[in-house]
N, C-alpha and C positions, 0 to 999 in steps of 0.2 A: 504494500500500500504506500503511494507514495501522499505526501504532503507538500504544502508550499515552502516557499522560500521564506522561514520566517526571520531575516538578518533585514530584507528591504521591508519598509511601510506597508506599501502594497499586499505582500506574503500575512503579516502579521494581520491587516486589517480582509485578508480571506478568511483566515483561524479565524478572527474572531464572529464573520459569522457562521463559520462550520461550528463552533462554539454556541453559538445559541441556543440550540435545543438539544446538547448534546453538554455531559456531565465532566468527561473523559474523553480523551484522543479514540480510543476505541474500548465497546465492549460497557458494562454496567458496574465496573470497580476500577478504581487506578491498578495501571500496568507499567509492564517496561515498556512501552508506547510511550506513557506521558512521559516517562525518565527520558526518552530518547528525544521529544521535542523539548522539553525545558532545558538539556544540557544542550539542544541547538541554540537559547537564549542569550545573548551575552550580557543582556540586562535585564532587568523587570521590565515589560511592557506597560506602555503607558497608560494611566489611567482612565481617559477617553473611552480607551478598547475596554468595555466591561465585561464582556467574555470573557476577555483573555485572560486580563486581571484577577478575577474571579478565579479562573481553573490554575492560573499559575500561583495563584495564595492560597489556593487549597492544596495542590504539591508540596509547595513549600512546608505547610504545618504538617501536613503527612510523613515528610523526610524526617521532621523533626520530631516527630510525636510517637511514628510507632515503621514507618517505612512504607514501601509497596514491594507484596508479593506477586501480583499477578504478570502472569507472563505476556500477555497481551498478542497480538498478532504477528509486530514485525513491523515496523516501519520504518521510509527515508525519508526524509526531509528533502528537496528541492535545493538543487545546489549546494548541497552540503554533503562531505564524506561522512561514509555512513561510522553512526557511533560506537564505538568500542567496548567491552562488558564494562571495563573500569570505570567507565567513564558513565555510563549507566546505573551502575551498582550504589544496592541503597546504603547511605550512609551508618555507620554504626549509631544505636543512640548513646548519647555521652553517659558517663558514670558519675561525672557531675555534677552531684545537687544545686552548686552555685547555677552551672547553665542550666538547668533544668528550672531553675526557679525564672529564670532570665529569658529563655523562651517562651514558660507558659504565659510572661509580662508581653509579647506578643504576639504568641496568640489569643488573644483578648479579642483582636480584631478581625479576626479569621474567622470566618464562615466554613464548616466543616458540612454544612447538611442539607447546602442549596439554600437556604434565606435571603431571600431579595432584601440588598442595599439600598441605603437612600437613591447612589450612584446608579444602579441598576432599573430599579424602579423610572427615574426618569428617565433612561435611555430607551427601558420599554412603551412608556409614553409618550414617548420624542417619535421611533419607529412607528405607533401606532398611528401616529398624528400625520407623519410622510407616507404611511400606506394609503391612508382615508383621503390627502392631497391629491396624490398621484390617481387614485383609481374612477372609475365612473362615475358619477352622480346619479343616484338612487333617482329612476324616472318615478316619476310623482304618476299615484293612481287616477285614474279618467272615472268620468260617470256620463249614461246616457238617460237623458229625463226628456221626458213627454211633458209638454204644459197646453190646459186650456188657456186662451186668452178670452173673456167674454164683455162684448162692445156694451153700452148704455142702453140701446134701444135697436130698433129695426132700422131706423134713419143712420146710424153710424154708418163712411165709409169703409167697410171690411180692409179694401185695396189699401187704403191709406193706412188704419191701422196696421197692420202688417207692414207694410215702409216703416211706420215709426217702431215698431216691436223688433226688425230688424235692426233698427240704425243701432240699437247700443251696442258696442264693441267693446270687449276686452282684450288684455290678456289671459288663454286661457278657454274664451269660448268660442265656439262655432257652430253657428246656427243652419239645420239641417231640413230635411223636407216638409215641408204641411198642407193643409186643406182643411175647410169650412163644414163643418155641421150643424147640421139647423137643429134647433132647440124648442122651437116653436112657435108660435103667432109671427113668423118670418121672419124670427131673431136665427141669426147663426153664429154659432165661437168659431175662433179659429185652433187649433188643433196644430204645435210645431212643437218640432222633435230641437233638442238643442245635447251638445257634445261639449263637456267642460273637465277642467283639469282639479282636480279636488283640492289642493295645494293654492289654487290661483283665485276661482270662484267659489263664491257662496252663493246658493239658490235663492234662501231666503232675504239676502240683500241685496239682490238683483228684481227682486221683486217689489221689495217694500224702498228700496233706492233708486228705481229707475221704471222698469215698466209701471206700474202705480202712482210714481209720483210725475210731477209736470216736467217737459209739456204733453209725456205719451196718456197719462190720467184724462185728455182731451175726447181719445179714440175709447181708453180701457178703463174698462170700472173694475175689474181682477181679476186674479188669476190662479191657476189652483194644478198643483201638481198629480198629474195623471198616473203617471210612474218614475223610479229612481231608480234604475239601475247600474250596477259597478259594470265596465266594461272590461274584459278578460283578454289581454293579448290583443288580438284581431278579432275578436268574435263579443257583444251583445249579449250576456247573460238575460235574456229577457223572451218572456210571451204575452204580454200584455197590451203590447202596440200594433198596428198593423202598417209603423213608417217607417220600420228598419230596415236599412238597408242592407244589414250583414246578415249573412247565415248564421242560423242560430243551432 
């Protein structure tokens, strides 16, 4: 298995997102894997890399605290001669208490168990925040509603009502096909189908803020929602209407 070149920037900031989701170089315990990238280090990586950071302080209190035994897979590093047992080989732990006391003083700050850091934490806030940047915009749900419109009297011009029923525009809506139903004593509503973005339009204040109020309150004395249907993909969740124009 090889790895990157962790001596360049570049190398170190691959580890660190092969590091992400990943505890150890390979495998579910430290190995001679991780011995064999840490002794590729020649320094601590910087603290930026919270990956890195993380898995090379967690080696580091491992050398010190009790070693690593697992043998691990086998790995090389990228432009780097491959490393040597000795050079691998876990440190002995000291016999003394003086150091022993003087380690445990830090590791104090060592995470031995995967506990998200202050540091860690916002870096995974920071990624969250560049993934939700970078990707699509959540397309906003549609709906397809049926309204009466119904004129004052018989003498109302239908024609013109509808001109003015059409004229409001938004963002958002798109007014679709209709036709006239008489209702009786040779009064007719008009009957239009309208396609709005749910996120953009509200029904009920497109009613009570514009068809309803002046100057279209001229032609409409109101209006009243026939059906509300969510629209699905390309297809009209809907049997109610007889102005759809999609297959249902």
């Amino acid at each position: 298995m090889n790895l990157f070149n962790v001596s360049s920037d570049g190398g170190l900031k691959k580890l660190d997102e092969y590091l992400l989701s990943r505890s150890y170089i390979t495998g579910y315990q430290a190995s001679k894997d991780d011995l064999t990238v840490h002794a590729s280090l020649v320094k601590p990586p910087p603290s930026d890399l919270v990956n890195v950071s993380r898995w090379y302080n967690h080696i580091e209190a491992l050398l010190r605290i009790s070693g690593v035994s697992g043998e691990g897979c086998g790995v090389t590093i990228e432009g780097s001669a491959p490393a040597t047992k000795e050079a691998i080989a876990t440190p002995p732990v000291s016999d003394s208490k003086d150091s022993v006391v003087e380690d445990d003083d830090d590791d104090d700050d060592v995470d031995l168990f995967g506990e998200e850091t202050e540091e860690e934490k916002k870096a995974a806030e920071e990624r969250a925040t560049a993934v939700k940047a970078s990707g699509k915009k959540k397309e906003s749900g549609k709906s397809s509603v049926l309204l009466d419109v119904k004129p004052w009297d018989d003498e109302t011009d239908m024609k013109k009502l509808e001109e003015a029923v059409r004229s409001v525009q938004m963002e958002g809506l798109h007014w679709g096909a209709s036709h006239l139903i008489p209702v009786g004593y040779g009064i007719k509503k008009l009957q239009i189908m309208m396609t709005i973005v749910d996120d953009l339009v509200s029904v009920d204040s497109l009613i009570e803020e514009y068809l309803t109020a002046e100057p279209i309150n001229e032609y409409v004395q109101s209006c009243d929602i026939v059906a509300f249907n969510k629209i699905c993909r390309r297809y009209i969740i809907c049997r109610t209407c007889e102005l759809c124009e999609h297959p249902h």
